[in-house]
C-alpha positions, 0 to 999 in steps of 0.5 A, a space after each residue: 147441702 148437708 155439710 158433709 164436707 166437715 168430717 170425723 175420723 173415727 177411732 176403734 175405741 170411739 165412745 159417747 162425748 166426754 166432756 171432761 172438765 165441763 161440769 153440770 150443764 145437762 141439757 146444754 150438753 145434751 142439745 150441743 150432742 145431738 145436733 153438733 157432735 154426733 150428727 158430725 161423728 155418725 155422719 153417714 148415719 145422720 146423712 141416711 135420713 137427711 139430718 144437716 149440720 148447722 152452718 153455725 151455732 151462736 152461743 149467747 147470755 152473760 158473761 163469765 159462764 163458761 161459753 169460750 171453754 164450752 166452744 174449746 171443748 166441742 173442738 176437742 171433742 170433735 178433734 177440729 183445729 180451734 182457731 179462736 178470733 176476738 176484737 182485741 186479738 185483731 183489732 189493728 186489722 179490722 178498725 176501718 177493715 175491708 171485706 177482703 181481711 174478712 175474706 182472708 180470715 175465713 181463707 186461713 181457717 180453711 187452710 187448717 180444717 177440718 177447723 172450729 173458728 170461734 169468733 167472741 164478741 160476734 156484736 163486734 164483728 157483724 154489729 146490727 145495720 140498723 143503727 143510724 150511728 153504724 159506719 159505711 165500712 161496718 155494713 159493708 163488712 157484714 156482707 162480706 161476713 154474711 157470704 162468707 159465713 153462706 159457704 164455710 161449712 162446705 170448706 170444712 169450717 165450722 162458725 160457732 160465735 158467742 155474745 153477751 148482747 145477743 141483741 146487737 148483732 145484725 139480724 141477717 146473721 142470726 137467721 136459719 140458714 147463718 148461725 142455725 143454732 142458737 143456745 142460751 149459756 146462763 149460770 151454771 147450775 147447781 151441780 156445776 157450782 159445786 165443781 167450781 167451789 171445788 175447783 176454785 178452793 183445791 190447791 188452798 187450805 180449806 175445811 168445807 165439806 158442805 158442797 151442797 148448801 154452797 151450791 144452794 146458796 149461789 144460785 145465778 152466780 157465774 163461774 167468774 163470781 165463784 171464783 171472786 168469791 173464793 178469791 176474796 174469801 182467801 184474801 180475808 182469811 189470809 189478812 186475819 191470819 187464819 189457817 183455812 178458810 171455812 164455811 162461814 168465811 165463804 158465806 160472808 163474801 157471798 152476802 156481801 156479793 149477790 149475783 148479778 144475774 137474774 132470770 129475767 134478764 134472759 134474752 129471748 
């Protein structure tokens, strides 16, 4: 099937994808455009030469860089209903849950399609059935994910799922044909950590004018880390009795506090 069932209303002034608040981020941006967005938007031109949808999209890597508000902005941008699930929110359900509540929980996102149902902490919901230490009920509720997960696209529901433990989840899920497309979410990178400086020291009395060099200096760093950076460098500076926070009072937070991340912790 091509998932034509998931559809777009066109607009008269439709333009390219405006992401908005979504800083920096290119080639993610760029790879998200052209095999979500568009071939949903063009989709009788994606269909003439028999281009698909992925039944799913699986965002994964660190936490605290930006993959639940990337998953709201494709929602807007494709104008779905963002229904958003996590462990927490749904956990009275789903400790020692039965096939069926999976099976309800897809049935509601098909009630508000065209619908985006973003599943956070997907290792918590469909959990590898290889461990030795995994549940009767656990396995049985990743089958009723996997069939549920099988058919979604024709409801008209589209499953982008996220993780910070990419190898926690059953490998069933992760194969093409289930979650189809699969993108890393690193640390942002320079032009979006300039944005998050910006965003984060906006509303506080500051004289930095050096976006540049902060954005050099915090490689790897998260949007969660800048904005503990900022936040710590304000309490400092209100402590000293300060009136604005400069360039060496960021500087002094962001030594004491080096980014947890490095490259080599990428998961392949």
């Amino acid at each position: 099937t091509d998932g034509s069932v998931i559809s777009f209303k066109k607009t008269a002034d439709e333009t390219l994808p405006n992401w908005g608040p979504v800083a920096g981020m290119r080639r993610v941006k760029a790879i998200i455009e052209r095999d979500v967005i568009l071939p949903i938007k063009e989709r009788e031109i994606y269909k003439k030469f028999n281009v698909s949808i992925p039944k799913g999209l699986l965002l994964y890597g660190p936490p605290g860089c930006g993959k639940t508000f990337i998953v709201k902005r494709i929602a807007h941008l494709l104008q779905f209903k963002f229904v958003e699930v996590t462990p927490s929110t749904i956990a009275s359900t789903f400790v020692h849950g039965t096939q069926e509540k999976i099976k309800t929980l897809f049935e509601e996102a098909k009630k508000q399609r065209p619908c985006l149902l973003f599943i956070d902490e997907l290792e918590a919901f469909v959990p590898n059935r290889d461990r030795n230490d995994l549940s009767f009920h656990y396995q049985a509720e990743v089958n009723e994910f996997l069939v549920q997960l099988n058919d979604a696209h024709l409801n008209g529901v589209f499953v982008v799922g996220a993780t910070n433990h990419l190898n926690l989840i059953d490998d069933a899920v992760k194969r093409p044909g289930r979650f189809d497309l699969k993108i890393f979410i690193g640390p942002p990178d320079i032009e979006a950590r300039i944005e998050a400086f910006k965003s984060c020291l906006k509303n506080r009395p500051h004289k930095i004018t050096k976006w540049l060099y902060l954005g050099e200096e915090t490689e790897n760093y998260t949007f969660a880390e800048i904005t503990f950076v900022v936040e710590q460098t304000a309490r400092e500076v209100s402590q000293k009795r300060k009136e604005h926070i400069d360039l060496n009072d960021l500087m002094k937070v962001i030594v004491k506090t080096p980014a947890e991340f490095n490259k080599q912790q990428q998961q392949l």
